[in-house]
DSSP file (Angstrom, degrees, kcal/mol; ACC not computed):
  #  RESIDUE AA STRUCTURE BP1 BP2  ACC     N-H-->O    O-->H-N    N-H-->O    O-->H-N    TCO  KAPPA ALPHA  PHI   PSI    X-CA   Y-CA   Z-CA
    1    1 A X              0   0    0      0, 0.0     7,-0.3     0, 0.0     2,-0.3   0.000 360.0 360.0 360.0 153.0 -177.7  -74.3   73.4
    2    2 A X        -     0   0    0      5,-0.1     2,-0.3    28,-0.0     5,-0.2  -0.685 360.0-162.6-100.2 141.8 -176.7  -74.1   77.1
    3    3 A X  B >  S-A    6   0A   0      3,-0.9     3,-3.2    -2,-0.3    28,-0.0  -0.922  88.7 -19.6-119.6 134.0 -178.9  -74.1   80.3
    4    4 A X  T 3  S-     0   0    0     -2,-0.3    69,-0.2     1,-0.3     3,-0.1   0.786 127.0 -54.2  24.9  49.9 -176.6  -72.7   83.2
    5    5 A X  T 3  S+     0   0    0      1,-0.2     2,-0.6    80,-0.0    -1,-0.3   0.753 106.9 139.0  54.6  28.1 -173.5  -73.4   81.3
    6    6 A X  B <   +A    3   0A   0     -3,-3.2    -3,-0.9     4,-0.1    -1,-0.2  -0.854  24.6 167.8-117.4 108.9 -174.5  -77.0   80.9
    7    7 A X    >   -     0   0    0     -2,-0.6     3,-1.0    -5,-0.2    19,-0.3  -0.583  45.4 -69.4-110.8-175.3 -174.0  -78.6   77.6
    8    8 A X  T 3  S+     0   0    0     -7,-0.3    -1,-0.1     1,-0.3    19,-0.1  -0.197 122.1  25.8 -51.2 122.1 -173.9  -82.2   75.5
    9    9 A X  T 3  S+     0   0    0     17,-0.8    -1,-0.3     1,-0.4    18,-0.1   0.583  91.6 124.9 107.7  11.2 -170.6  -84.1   77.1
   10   10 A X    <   -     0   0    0     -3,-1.0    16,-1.4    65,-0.0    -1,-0.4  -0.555  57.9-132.2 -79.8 171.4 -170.7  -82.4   80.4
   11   11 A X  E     -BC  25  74B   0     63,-0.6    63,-1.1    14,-0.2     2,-0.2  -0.970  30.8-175.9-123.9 129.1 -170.8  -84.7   84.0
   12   12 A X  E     -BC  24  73B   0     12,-3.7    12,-1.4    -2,-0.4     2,-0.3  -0.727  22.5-141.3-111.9 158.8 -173.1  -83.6   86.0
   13   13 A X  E     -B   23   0B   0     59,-3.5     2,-0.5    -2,-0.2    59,-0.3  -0.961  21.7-128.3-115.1 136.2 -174.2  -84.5   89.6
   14   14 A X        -     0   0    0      8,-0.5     7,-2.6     5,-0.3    57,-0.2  -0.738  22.0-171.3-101.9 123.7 -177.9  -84.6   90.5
   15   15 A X        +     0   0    0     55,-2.6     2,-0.2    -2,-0.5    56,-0.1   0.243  58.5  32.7-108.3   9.8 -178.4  -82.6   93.6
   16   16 A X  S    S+     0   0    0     54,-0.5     3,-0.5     0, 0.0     4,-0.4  -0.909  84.8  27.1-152.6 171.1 -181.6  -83.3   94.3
   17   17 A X  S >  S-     0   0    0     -2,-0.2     3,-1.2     1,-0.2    -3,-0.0   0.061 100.5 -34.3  95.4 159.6 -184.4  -85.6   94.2
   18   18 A X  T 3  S+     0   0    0      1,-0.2    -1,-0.2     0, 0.0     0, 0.0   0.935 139.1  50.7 -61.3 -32.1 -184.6  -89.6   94.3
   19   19 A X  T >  S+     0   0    0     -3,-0.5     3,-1.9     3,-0.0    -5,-0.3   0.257  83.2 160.0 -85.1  11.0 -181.2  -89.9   92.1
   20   20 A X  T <   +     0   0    0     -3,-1.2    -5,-0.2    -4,-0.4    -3,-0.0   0.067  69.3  14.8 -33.7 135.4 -179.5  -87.4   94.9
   21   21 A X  T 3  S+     0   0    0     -7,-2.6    -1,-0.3     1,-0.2     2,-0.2   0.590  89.5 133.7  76.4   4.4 -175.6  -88.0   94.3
   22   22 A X    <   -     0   0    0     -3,-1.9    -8,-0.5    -8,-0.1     2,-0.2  -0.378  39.1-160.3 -92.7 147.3 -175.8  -89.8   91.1
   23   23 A X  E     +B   13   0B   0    -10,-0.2   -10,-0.2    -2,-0.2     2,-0.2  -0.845  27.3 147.8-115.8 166.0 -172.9  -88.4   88.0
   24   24 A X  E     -B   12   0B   0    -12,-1.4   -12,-3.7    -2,-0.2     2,-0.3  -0.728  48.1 -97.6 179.9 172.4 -173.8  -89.2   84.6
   25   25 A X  E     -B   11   0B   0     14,-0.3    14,-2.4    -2,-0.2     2,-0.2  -0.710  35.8-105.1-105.3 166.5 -172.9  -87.1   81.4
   26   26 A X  B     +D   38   0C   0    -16,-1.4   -17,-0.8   -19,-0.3    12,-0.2  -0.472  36.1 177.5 -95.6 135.4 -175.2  -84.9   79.8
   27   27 A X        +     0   0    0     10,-0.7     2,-0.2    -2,-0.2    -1,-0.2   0.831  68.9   2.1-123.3 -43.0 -176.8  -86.5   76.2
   28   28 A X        -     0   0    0      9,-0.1    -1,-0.1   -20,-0.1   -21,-0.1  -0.726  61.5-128.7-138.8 137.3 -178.9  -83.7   75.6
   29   29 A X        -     0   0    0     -2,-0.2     2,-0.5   -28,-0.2     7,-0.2  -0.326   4.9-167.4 -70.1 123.7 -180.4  -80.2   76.4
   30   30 A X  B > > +F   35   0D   0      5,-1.6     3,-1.1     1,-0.1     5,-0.7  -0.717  15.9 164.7 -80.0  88.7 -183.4  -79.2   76.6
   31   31 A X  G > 5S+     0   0    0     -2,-0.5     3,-1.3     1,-0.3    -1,-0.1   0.901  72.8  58.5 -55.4 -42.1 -183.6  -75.6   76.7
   32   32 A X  G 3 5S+     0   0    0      1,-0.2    -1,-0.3    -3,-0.1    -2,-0.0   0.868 120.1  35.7 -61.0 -25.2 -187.5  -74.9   75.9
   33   33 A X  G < 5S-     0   0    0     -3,-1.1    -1,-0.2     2,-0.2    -2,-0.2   0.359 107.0-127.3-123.4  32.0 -188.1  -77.0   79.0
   34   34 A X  T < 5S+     0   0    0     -3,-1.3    34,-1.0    -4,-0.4     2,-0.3   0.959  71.7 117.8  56.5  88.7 -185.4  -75.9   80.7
   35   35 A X  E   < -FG  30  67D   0     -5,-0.7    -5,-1.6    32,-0.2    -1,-0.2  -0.949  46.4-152.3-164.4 163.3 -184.3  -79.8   81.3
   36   36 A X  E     - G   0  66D   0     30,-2.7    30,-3.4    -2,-0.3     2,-0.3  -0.637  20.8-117.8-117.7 172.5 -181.0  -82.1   80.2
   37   37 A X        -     0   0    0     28,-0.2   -10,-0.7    -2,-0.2     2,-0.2  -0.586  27.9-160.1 -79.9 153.5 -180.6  -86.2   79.6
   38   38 A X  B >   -DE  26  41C   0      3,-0.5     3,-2.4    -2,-0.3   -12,-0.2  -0.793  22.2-116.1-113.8 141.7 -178.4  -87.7   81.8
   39   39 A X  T 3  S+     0   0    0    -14,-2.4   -14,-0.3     1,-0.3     3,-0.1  -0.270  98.3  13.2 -69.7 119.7 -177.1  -90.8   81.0
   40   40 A X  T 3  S+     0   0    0      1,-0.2     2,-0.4   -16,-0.1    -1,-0.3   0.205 109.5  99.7 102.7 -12.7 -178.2  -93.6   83.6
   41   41 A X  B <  S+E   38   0C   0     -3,-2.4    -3,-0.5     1,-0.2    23,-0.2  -0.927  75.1  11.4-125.0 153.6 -180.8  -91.4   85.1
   42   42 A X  S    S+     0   0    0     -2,-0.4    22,-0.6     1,-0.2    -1,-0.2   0.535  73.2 163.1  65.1  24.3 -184.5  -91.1   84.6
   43   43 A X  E     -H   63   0E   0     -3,-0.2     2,-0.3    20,-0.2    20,-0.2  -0.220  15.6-175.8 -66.9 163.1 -185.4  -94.5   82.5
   44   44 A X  E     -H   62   0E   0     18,-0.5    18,-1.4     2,-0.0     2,-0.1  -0.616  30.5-114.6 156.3 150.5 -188.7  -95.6   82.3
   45   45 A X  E     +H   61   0E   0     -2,-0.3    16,-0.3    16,-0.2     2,-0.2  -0.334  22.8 177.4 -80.7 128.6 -191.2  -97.8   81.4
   46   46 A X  E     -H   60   0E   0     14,-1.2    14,-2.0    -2,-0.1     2,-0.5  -0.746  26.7-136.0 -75.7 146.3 -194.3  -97.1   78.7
   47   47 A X  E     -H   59   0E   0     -2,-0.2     2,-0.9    12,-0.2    12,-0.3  -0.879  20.3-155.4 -77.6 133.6 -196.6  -99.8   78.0
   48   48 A X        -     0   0    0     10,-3.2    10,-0.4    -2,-0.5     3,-0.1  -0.743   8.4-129.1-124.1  84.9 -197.2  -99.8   74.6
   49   49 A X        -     0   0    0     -2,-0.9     2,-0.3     8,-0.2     8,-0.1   0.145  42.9 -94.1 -24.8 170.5 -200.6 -101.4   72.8
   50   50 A X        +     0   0    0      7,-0.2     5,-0.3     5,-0.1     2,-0.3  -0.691  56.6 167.4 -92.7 142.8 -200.0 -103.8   70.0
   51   51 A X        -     0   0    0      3,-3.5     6,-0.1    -2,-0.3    -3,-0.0  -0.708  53.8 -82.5-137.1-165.7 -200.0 -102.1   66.5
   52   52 A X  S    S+     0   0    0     -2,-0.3     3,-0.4     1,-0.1    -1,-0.1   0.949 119.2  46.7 -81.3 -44.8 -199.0 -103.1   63.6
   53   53 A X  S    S+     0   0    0      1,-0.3     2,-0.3    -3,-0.1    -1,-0.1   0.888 124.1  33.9 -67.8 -21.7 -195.2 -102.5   63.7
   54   54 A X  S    S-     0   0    0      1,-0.1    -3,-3.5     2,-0.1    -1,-0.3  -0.740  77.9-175.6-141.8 116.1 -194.9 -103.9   66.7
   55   55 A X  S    S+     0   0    0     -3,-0.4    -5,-0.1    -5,-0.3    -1,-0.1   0.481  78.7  47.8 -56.7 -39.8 -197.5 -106.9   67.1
   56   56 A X  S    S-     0   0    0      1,-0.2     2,-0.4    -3,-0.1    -1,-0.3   0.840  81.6-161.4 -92.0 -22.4 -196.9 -107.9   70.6
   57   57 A X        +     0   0    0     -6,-0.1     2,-0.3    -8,-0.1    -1,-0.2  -0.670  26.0 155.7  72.0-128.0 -197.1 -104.8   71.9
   58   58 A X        -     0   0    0     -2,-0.4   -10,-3.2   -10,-0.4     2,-0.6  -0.777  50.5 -38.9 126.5-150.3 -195.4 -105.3   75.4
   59   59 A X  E     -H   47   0E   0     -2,-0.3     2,-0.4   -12,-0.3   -12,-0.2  -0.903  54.1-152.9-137.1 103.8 -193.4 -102.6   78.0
   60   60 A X  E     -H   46   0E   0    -14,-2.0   -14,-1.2    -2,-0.6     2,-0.6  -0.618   9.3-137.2 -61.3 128.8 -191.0  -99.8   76.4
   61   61 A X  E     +H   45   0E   0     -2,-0.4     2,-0.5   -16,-0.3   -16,-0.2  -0.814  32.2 174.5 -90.5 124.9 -188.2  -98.4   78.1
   62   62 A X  E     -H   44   0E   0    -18,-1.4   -18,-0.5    -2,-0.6     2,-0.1  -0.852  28.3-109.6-130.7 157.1 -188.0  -94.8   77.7
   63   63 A X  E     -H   43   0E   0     -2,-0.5     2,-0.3   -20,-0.2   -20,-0.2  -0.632  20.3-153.8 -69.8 133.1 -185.7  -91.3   79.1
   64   64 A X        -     0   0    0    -22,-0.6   -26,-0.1   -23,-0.2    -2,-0.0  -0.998  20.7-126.3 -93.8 120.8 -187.3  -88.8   81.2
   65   65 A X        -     0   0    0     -2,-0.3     2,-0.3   -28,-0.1   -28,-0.2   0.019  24.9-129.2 -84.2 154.6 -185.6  -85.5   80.8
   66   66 A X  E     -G   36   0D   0    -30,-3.4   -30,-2.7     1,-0.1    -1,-0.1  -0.926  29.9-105.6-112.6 140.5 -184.2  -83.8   84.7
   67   67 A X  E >   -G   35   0D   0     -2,-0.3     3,-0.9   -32,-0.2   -32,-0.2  -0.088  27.9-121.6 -53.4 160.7 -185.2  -80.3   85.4
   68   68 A X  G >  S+     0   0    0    -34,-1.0     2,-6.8     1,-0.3     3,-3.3   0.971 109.0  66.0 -76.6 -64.1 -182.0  -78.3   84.9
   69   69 A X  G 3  S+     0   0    0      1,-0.3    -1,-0.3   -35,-0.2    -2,-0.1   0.159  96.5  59.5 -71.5  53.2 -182.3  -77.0   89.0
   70   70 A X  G <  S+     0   0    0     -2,-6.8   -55,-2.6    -3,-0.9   -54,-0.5   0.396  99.7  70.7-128.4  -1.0 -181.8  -80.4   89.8
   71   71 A X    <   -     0   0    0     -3,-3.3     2,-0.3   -57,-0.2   -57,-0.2  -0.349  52.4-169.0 -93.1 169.7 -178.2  -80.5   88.0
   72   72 A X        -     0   0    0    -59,-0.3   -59,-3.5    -2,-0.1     2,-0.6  -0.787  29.2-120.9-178.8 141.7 -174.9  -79.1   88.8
   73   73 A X  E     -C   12   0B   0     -2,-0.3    10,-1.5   -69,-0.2     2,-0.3  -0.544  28.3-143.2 -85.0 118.9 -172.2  -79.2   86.3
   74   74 A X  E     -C   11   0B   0    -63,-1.1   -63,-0.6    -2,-0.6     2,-0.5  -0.618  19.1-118.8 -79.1 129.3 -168.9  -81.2   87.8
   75   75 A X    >   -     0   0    0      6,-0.4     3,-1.1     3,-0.3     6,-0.2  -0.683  17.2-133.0 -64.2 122.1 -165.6  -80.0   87.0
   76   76 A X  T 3  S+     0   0    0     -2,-0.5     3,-0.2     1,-0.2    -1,-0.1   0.760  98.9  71.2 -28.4 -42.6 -163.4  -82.5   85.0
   77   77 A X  T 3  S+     0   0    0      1,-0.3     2,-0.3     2,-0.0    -1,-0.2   0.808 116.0   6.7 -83.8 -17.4 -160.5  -82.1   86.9
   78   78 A X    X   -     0   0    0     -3,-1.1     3,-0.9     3,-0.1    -3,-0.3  -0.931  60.8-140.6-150.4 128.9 -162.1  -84.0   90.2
   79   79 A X  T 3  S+     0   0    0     -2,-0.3    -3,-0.1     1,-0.2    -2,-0.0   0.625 104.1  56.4 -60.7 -11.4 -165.4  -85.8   90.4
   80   80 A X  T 3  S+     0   0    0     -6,-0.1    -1,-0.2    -5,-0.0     2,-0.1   0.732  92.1  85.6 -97.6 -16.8 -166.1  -84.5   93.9
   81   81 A X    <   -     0   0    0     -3,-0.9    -6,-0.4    -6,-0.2     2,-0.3  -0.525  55.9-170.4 -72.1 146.6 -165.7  -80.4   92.8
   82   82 A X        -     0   0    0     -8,-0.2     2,-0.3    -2,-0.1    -8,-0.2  -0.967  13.7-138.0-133.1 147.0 -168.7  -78.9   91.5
   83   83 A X        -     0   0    0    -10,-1.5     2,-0.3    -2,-0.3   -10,-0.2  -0.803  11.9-147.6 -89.8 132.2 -168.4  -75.2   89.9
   84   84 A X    >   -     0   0    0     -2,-0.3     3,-1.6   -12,-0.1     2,-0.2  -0.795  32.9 -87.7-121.6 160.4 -170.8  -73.1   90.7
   85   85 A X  T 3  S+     0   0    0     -2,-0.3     3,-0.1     1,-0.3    -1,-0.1  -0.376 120.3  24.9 -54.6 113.0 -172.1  -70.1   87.9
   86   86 A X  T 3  S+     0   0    0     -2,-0.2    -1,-0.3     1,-0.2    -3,-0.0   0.066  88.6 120.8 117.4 -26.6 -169.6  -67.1   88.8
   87   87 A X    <         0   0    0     -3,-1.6    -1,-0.2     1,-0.1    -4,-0.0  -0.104 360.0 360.0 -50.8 168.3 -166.7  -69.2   90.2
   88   88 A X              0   0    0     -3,-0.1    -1,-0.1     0, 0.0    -3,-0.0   0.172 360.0 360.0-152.8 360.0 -163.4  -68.5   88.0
């Protein structure tokens, strides 16, 4: 699936936001909540109680998905063009 003609393996630029200016490639879409991965952006930490698989319990690092209007899909051919929906 696509969100605004952004899919898995694209570089995107975050246009918005605390990560403003940041590239990374897309690892995967979420369309039902209209959001991507991008690689290098949104980590963060859960705390995690102790359970039985994992005993100490301790501090996870996990992905936060970015809204889709906060992306914008970078052309390949230069890192500094961005393509906008309609261009050709």
């Amino acid at each position: 699936m696509a969100i605004n003609g952004i899919v898995k393996g694209d570089t995107v630029v975050i246009i918005s936001g605390k990560d403003k200016g940041v590239t990374g490639e897309v690892v995967k879409v979420l369309p039902k909540k209209n959001a991507v991965l991008v690689e290098g952006v949104g980590k963060k930490h859960r705390h995690v109680k102790p359970n039985q698989l994992n005993p100490r319990g301790g501090v996870k690092e996990i992905h936060v998905p970015t809204p889709a209007h906060k992306v914008k899909k970078v052309e390949a051919k230069s890192a500094k063009k961005s393509s906008k929906k309609g261009d050709k």
